[in-house]
C-alpha positions as CSV (number, residue, x, y, z in Angstrom):
1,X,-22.8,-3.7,5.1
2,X,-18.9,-2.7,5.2
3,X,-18.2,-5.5,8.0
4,X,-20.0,-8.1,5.4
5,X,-17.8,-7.1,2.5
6,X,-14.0,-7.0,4.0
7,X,-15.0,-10.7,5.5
8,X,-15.9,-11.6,2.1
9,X,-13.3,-10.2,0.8
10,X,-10.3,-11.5,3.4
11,X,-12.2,-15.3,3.1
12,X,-11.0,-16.3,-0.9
13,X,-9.8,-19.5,-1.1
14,X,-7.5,-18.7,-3.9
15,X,-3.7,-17.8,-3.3
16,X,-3.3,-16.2,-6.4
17,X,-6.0,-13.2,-4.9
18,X,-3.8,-13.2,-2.0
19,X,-0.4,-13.1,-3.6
20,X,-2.4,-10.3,-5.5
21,X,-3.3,-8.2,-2.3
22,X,0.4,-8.6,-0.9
23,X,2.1,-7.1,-4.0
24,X,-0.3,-4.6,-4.3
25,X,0.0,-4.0,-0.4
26,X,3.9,-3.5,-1.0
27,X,3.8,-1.6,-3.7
28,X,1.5,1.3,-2.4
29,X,3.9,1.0,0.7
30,X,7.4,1.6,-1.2
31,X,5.3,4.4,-3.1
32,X,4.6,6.0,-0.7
33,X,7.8,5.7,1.4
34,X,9.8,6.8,-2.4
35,X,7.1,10.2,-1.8
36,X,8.6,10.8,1.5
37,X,11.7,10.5,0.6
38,X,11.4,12.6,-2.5
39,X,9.5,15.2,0.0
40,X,12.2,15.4,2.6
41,X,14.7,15.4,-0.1
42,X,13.0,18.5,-1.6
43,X,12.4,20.3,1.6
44,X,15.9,19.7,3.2
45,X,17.5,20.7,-0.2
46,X,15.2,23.9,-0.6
47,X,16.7,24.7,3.2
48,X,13.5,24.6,4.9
């Protein structure tokens, strides 16, 4: 069932989906990097 759904959703024709996908792709990445940093940040600054 799983393999059925991702090829369905990976195969839309339409570039605004895609263009969707990306910027939401990027935008969980830079969150999560900005986390990290904020984390290390944290943790070097607290001395541990």
């Amino acid at each position: 069932m799983s393999e059925t759904v991702t090829q369905a959703g990976t195969r839309q024709p339409s570039e605004q989906l895609g263009l969707r996908e990306g910027a939401q792709m990027v935008g969980a990445m830079l969150f999560v990097l900005g986390v990290l940093a904020l984390g290390l940040h944290a943790i070097s600054y607290a001395g541990y």
